[in-house]
C-alpha positions in Angstrom: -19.7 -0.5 -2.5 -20.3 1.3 -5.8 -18.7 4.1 -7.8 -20.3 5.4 -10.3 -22.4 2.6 -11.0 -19.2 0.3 -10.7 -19.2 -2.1 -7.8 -15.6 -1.7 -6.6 -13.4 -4.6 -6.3 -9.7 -6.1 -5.3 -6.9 -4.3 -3.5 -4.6 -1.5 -4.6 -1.9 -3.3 -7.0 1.2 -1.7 -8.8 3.9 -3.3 -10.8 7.4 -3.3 -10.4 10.1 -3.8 -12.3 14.0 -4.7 -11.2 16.0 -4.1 -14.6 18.8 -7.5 -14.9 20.9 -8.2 -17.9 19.7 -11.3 -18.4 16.0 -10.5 -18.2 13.6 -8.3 -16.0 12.4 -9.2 -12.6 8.5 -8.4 -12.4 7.4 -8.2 -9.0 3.6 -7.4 -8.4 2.6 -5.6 -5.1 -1.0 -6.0 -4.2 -1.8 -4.3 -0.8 -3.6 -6.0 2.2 -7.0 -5.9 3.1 -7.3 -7.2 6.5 -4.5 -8.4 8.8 -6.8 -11.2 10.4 -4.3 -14.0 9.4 -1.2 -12.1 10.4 -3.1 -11.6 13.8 -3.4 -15.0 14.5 0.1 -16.2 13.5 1.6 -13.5 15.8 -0.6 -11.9 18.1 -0.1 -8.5 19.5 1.7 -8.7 23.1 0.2 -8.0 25.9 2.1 -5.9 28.5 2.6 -7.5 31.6 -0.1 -5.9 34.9 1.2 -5.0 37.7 -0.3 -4.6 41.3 -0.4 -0.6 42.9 -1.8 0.9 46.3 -4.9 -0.2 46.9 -4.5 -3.6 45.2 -5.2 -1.9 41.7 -4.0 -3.6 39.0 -2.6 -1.9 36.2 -1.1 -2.9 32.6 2.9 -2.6 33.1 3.4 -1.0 29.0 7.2 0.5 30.6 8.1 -3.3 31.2 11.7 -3.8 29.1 10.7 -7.6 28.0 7.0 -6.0 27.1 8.8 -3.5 24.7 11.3 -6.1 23.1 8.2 -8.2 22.4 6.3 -5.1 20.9 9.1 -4.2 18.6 9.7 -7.9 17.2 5.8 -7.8 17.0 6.0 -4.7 15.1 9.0 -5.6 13.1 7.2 -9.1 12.0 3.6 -7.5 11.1 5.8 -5.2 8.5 7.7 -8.8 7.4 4.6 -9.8 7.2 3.1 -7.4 4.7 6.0 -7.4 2.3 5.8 -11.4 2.1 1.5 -11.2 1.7 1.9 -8.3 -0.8 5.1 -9.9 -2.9 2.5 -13.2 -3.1 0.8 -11.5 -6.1 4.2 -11.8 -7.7 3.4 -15.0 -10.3 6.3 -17.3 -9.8 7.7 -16.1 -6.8 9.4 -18.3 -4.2 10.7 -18.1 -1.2 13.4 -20.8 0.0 13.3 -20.2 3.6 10.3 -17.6 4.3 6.9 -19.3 5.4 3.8 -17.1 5.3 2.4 -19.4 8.2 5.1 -19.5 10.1 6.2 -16.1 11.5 10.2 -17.6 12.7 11.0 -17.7 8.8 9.6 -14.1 8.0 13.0 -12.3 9.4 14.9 -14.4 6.5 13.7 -11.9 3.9 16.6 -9.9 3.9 18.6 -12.5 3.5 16.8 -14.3 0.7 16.5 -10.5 -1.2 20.8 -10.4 -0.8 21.2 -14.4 -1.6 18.7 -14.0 -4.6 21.3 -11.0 -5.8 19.3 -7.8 -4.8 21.1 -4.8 -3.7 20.7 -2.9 -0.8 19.4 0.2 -2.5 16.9 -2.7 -4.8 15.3 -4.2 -2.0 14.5 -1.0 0.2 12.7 0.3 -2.8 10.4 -3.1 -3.2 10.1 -2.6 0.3 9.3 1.3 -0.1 6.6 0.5 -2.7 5.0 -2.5 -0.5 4.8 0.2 2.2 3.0 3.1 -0.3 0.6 0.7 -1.9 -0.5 -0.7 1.9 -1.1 3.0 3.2 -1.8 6.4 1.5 0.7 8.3 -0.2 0.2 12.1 0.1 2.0 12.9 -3.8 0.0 10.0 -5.4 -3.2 11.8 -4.1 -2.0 15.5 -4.5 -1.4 13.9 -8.5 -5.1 12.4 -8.8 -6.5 15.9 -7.6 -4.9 17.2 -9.4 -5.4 15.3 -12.8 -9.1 15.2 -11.7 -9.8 18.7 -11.2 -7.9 19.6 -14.3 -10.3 17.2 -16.2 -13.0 19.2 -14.5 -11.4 22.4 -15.8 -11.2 20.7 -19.6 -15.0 20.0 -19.4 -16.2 23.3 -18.0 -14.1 25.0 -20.5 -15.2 22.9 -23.3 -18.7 24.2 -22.3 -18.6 27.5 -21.9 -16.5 28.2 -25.2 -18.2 26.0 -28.1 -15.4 25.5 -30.8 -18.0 26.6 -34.1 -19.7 29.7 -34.6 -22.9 29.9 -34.0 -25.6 30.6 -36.7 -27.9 32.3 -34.9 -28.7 33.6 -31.7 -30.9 32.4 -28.8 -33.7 35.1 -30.3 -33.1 33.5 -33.8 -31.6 36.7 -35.4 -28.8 36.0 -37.5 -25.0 36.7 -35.8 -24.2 39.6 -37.1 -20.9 40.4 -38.2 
């Protein structure tokens, strides 16, 4: 895909910055395209069918152990994009988090507190993996905004010219 003659290319990416005493952590956020891989290290459950009148079978989604497996499945594939989108990071590390193996994603907490992140520090990395994957309604309301007041600049710019003219569109001199 192009825009404006530019072919469009790489993810969403924004930089942030944890301020420490003895230096600045610099952690880069890039968002996820496709969740193709997290797919197939954890797939999606499937709920559980069940037989009705008529020997009708039908997909059980009120089972309890179906909803526990749905909310760990949910709760990984957001592990999951806060470990793909911190991998942009250039020299990050995890100790005990795995990328392929989904058991180790639910340590990320824990590596966040052991690598001396606060509470408050590691919900906003986690905040701003969250807006960069998905569509933030004031980062958008700002581009209008700043587009349409660029518009405003260059229609303005062309209906008041900044000299005086020296003549008119019939070629009589501006009088005055």
């Amino acid at each position: 895909m192009k825009y404006k003659g530019n072919k469009l290319e790489g993810a969403a990416e924004e930089i942030v910055v944890i301020p420490r005493q003895n230096g600045d952590i610099v952690f880069t956020i890039r968002a996820i395209l496709d969740y193709d891989e997290c797919d197939k290290l954890d797939p999606r459950p499937i709920p559980p069918t069940r037989i009705l009148p008529g020997n009708r079978q039908q997909l059980n989604v009120d089972d309890t152990k179906y909803k526990e497996a749905l909310d760990k499945w949910a709760t990984n594939r957001t592990l999951y994009m806060v470990i793909k989108s911190l991998e942009a990071t250039k020299d990050l590390e995890w100790e005990q988090v795995e990328i392929s193996n989904p058991e180790t994603w639910k340590f990320v907490d824990e590596e966040f507190k052991e690598a001396g992140f606060t509470a408050a520090e590691s919900a906003y990395l986690i905040r701003k993996v969250m807006e960069v994957n998905g569509l933030n309604e004031n980062k958008i309301k700002d581009a209008t905004e700043s587009f349409l007041a660029g518009q405003a600049e260059e229609l303005s710019a062309k209906l008041y010219q900044s000299t005086e003219q020296n003549g008119t569109p019939s070629g009589d001199p501006v009088s005055g």
